[in-house]
C-alpha positions, -999 to +999 in steps of 0.1 A: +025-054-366+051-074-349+081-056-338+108-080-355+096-095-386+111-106-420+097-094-455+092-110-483+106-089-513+085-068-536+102-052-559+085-038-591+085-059-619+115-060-644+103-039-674+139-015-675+162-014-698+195-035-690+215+000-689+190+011-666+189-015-647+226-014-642+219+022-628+198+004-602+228-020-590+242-008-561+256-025-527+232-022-496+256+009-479+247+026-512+213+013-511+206+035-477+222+062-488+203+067-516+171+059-498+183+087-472+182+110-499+149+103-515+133+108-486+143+143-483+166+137-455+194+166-453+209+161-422+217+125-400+235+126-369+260+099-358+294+079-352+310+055-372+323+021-361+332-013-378+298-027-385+284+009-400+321+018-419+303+010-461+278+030-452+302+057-435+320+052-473+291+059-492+282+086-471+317+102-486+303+102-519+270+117-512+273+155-507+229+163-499+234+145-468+254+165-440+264+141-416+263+152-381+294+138-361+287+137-325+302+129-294+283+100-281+257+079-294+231+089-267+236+128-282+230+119-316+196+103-303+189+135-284+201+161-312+179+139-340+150+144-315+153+181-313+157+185-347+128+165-354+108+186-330+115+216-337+112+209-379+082+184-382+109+161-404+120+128-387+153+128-372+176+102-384+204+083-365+235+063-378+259+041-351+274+006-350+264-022-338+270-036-299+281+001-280+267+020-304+235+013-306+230+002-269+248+037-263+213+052-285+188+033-269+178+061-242+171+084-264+151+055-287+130+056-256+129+090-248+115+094-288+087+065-282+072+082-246+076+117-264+061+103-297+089+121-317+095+103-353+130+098-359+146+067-382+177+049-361+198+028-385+221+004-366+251-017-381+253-055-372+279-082-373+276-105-402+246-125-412+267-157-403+279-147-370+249-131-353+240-158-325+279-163-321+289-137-296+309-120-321+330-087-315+305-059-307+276-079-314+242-073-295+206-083-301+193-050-311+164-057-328+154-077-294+164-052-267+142-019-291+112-036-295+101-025-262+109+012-272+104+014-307+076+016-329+086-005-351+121-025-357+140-041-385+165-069-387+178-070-425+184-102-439+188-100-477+200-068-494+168-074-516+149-060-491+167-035-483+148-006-506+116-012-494+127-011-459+139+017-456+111+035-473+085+016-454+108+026-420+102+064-426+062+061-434+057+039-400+081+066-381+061+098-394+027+090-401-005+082-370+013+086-338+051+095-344+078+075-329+110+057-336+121+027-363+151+008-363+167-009-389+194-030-380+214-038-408+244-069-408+277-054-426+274-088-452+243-070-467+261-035-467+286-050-491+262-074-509+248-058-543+212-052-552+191-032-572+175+004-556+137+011-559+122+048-549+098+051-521+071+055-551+080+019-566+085-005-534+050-018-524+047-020-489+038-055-473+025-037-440-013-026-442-002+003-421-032+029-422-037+053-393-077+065-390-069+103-397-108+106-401-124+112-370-162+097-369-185+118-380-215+107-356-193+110-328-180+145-335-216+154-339-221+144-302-189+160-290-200+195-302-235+190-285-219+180-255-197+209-252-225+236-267-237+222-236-211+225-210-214+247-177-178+241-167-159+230-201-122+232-205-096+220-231-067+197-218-042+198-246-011+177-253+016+171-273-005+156-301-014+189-310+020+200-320+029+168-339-007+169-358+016+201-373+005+240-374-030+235-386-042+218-355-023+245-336-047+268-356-075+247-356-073+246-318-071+284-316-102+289-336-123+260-319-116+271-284-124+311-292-154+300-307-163+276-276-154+301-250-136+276-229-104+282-210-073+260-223-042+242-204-019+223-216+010+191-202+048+201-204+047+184-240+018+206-251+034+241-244+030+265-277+001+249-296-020+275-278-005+313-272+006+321-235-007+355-243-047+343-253-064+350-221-080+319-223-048+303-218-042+289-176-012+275-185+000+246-175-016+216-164-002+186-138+020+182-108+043+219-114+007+235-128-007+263-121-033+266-093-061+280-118-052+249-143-055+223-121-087+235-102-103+242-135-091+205-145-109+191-115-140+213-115-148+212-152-183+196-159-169+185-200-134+184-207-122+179-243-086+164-242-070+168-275-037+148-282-026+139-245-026+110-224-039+113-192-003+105-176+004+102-140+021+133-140-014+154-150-037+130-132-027+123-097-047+104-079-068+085-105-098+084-082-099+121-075-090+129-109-121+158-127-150+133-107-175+155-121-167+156-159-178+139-192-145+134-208-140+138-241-108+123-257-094+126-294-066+109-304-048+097-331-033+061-311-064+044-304-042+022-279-039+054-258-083+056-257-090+042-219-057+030-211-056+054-176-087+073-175-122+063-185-135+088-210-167+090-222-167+099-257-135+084-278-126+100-307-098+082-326-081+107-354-053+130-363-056+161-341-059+183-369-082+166-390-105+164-356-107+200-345-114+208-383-145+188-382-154+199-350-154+230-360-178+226-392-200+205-370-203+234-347-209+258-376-234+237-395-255+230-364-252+268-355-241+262-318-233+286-295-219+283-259-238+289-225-230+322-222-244+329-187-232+300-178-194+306-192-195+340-173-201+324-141-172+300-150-146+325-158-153+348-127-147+313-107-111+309-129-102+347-124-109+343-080-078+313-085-062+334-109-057+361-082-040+335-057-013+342-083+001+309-079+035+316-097+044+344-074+079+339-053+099+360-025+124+389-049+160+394-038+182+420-043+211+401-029+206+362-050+190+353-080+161+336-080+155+310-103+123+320-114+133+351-119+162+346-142+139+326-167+119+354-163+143+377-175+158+351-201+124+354-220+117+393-216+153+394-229+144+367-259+109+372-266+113+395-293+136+368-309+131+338-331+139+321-298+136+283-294+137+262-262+155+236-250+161+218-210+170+196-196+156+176-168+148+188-133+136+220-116+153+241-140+128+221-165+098+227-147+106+265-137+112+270-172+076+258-183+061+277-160+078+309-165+089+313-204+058+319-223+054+304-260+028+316-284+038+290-311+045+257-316+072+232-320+093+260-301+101+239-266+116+209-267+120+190-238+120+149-224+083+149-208+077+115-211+113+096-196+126+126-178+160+123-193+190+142-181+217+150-206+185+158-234+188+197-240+229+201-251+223+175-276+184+185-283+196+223-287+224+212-320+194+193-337+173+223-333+202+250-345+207+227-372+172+226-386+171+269-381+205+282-386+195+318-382+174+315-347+185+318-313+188+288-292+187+282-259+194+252-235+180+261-199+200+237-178+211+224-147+246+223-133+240+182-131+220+176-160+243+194-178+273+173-173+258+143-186+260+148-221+285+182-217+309+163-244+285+177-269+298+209-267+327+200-289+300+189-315+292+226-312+322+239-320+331+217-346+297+224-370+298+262-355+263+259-341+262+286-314+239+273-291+234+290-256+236+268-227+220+289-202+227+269-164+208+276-132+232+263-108+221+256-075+249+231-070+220+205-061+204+180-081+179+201-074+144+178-078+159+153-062+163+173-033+133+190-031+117+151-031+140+143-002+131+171+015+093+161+006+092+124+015+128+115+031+131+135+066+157+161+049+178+131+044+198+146+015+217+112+004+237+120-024+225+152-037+249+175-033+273+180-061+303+185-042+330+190-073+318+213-101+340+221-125+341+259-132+319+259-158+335+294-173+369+277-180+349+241-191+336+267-220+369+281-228+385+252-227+360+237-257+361+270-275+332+282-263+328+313-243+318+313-210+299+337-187+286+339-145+267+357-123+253+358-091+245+392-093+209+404-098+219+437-108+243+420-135+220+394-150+203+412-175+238+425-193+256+393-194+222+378-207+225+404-237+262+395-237+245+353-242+224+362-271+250+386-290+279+359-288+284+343-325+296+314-302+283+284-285+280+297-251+278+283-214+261+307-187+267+297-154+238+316-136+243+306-100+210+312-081+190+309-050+203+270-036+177+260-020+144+269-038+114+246-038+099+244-076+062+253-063+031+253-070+026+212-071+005+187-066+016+164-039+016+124-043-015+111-034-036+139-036-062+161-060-056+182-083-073+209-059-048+200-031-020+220-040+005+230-024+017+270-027+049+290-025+034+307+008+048+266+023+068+269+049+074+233+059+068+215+029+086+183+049+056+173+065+030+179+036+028+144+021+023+114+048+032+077+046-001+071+022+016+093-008+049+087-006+051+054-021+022+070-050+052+092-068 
């Protein structure tokens, strides 16, 4: 599938009526409006601008769609995103051409590494004047094919129909991810006739496998019947392969007996509470996690991608394992890690068969051998790898996520960062026993993704509590969304552990750059308690311990967007981690003093 391609038309033969077919007449604003619609889409996110203003008109005329108007182009990216996390719909973007949709194309990105599936629509100049330099024109079809799934540049509003359908099947179905449609304002005004997504044949022979290969999943249960050492490394597949391979996984790993983990993307397919559970996985993983990752003897990774942030050193990654590797983007198969037995197929549909294979060949694990496995798990368990120095006098970061979730945990509470330690403390210290309830950037690490991430997750559950665990920089990057907040009454918490340092990139200076803290230090904050009042909001602080958990109660039970300026410990390290250039069984603990001198010249240049 090329990313920029034209189609030829295939609209279903003529056999209407002419008053029918008069029904059908409609301009190509129209065209996507209706198209929205039939596709069950109930909310889109964006900001109007000359090349996108027919469609902005026939937006006025369609009352199903509620059109989310944000402050930047970036946050409706971002807010489509959560709400397409969060929901298992796609999340669907509207902006103009030139600014507006390079102004989307980070969170286009974000989308593709995160394989969330989200529709961008993007106005152009007119047919006759793209190539000219025209006002606000940009190659946008050329600058997204590198981050989209798929992209569309529509020449004739005959097309238009199947386009759009064909747009929402490529963005939700094998491995999610972003489409674009770029549309030139000529065709928004030009008239032609509107097909359903059930009349339009599609000129793409677009057809994930789904169906895993029997033979192989035959092999795969024998191998980990088996096992001595097995473990499942989980990813965000599992969650987008929707609750049944969240179930599925639960079932197949109680019958297996093998411990789980999971990458940042992964958290919630399997319940923090299971005792099989080590948490996560990677370079902010836990000490049992990791070990267990490189000690396994067959590990079955389900829906992740062996990224650098899991596998470290590549040569030191599990040496002594048969990896086992099922997923639904065959492209993804051997790309960083050579497994041993590929599996390509929807998450869901895998474990399924995995576990009637394991049933119908009446398998049971190495029990003796399990036993000695677990005891091995338990003696790193007890290094208790997530343990920190109290205080009575500051609040520790870990410790206020801690008392965010026992606060929350009782609550239909969903997730949402945004990028740094604040990100990493939080998946390491709020505990989710359900999917498609954390929504984070894993993939590009973007700053600016929770505010905006947060509205598209309020939107798609009105009634829950949301939460955006920030940073004080983060934060600011996409803090205009705030007033998108207020204006749609979506009162989302913004809860900010403010250590008035970009904190990660400190902690890396400190790491690799001789203390060297070039440009770290946020040396102008704005008072974050009169930034809320000031949008509307309502705004809260405390550097108390003694007072967190009341103004935490005082978060959740506000009916308003709220901004919680929880100023903690400044210069805490986010630890356990893996440092550059080493195992997964070279970790370094909290009990570091002088973490300055921990990675040498060799790793440095491996981050």
């Amino acid at each position: 599938m090329t990313a920029h391609q034209t189609i030829e038309s295939k609209a279903p033969a003529d056999t209407a009526s002419p008053s029918s077919q008069e029904g059908r007449a409609m301009t190509g604003a129209e065209i996507v409006v209706r198209g929205l619609v039939d596709q069950g889409v109930e909310v889109l996110f964006g900001y109007p601008g000359g090349a996108v203003l027919p469609i902005y008109d026939a937006l006025f005329h369609e009352p199903r769609l509620q059109h989310i108007l944000v402050r930047h182009e970036q946050g409706a990216t971002h807010a489509a995103e959560g709400y397409a996390r969060s929901s298992g719909k796609p999340g669907v973007v509207l902006v103009t051409s030139g600014p507006g949709a390079t102004n989307a194309i980070t969170g286009i990105m974000d989308a593709l590494m995160d394989s969330i599936p989200m529709v961008v629509i993007t106005g152009q100049v007119p047919t006759h004047l793209i190539g000219t330099d025209a006002f606000q024109e940009a190659d946008t079809v050329g600058m997204t094919r590198s981050c989209t799934k798929h992209n569309y540049l529509v020449k004739d509003v005959r097309d238009l129909p199947q386009i759009i359908h064909e747009a929402f099947k490529i963005a939700t179905t094998g491995r999610p991810g972003p489409v674009l449609i770029d549309i030139p304002k000529d065709v928004q005004f030009a008239k032609g006739e509107y097909y359903g997504p059930q009349e339009v044949q599609s000129t793409h022979a677009y057809a994930p496998r789904v169906k895993g290969d029997a033979s192989r999943i035959a092999e795969a249960v024998k191998m980990i019947a088996g096992a001595r050492r097995p473990i499942f490394y989980t990813g965000g597949g599992v969650i987008n392969a929707g609750p049944k391979a969240s179930a599925a996984l639960r079932e197949f790993a109680a019958m297996t007996g093998a411990p789980v983990t999971s990458t940042l993307m992964g958290l919630g397919a399997f319940p923090a509470a299971d005792p099989a559970w080590l948490g996560m996985l990677g370079m902010h993983g836990t000490f049992e996690a990791n070990n267990a990752m490189h000690d396994c003897d067959v590990m079955i990774c389900v829906g992740a991608r062996f990224d650098d942030r899991v596998t470290g050193r590549l040569d030191a990654f599990s040496p002594g394992s048969k990896k086992i590797h099922i997923d639904i983007d065959a492209s993804s198969i051997n790309k960083n890690v050579r497994v041993d037995l590929p599996i390509v197929g929807d998450a869901a549909s895998v474990l399924e068969d995995l576990i009637a294979a394991w049933k119908a060949a009446n398998l049971s694990p190495n029990k003796a051998a399990l036993s000695d496995w677990w005891a091995q798990i338990d003696q790193w368990r007890a290094r208790q790898c997530l343990k920190y120095r109290a205080s009575d006098t500051v609040i520790k970061p870990q410790y206020a996520i801690q008392r965010l979730y026992e606060l929350t945990k009782d609550k239909d509470v969903y997730i949402t960062t945004e990028v740094g330690q604040h990100q990493m403390w939080a998946a390491q210290f709020f505990r989710f026993e359900e999917p498609n309830r954390w929504m984070t950037s894993g993939g590009l690490g973007t700053m600016g993704y929770g505010l905006p991430a947060a509205l598209g997750v309020q939107l798609a559950h009105p009634n829950s509590l949301v939460v955006d665990i920030a940073g004080e920089a983060s934060i600011q990057m996409c803090i205009q969304e705030l007033s998108t907040a207020i204006q749609f009454d979506l009162p989302v918490k913004i809860f900010i552990l403010n250590n008035e340092w970009m904190g990660m990139v400190r902690q890396w200076q400190q790491l690799l750059h001789g203390e060297r803290y070039s440009h770290s230090y946020s040396d102008s904050l704005p008072d974050f308690v009169k930034l809320a009042e000031a949008y509307g909001a309502h705004g809260i602080r405390c550097d108390d311990p003694a007072e967190l958990d009341a103004k935490i109660l005082e978060m959740i039970n506000s009916d308003k967007p709220v901004i919680f300026d929880c100023r903690v410990e400044k210069h805490e390290n986010c630890l356990p981690m893996i440092p550059s250039g080493k195992a997964h069984n070279e970790m370094i603990m909290g009990e570091v003093e002088d973490i300055g001198n921990v990675i040498g010249e060799d790793g440095a240049g491996l981050v």
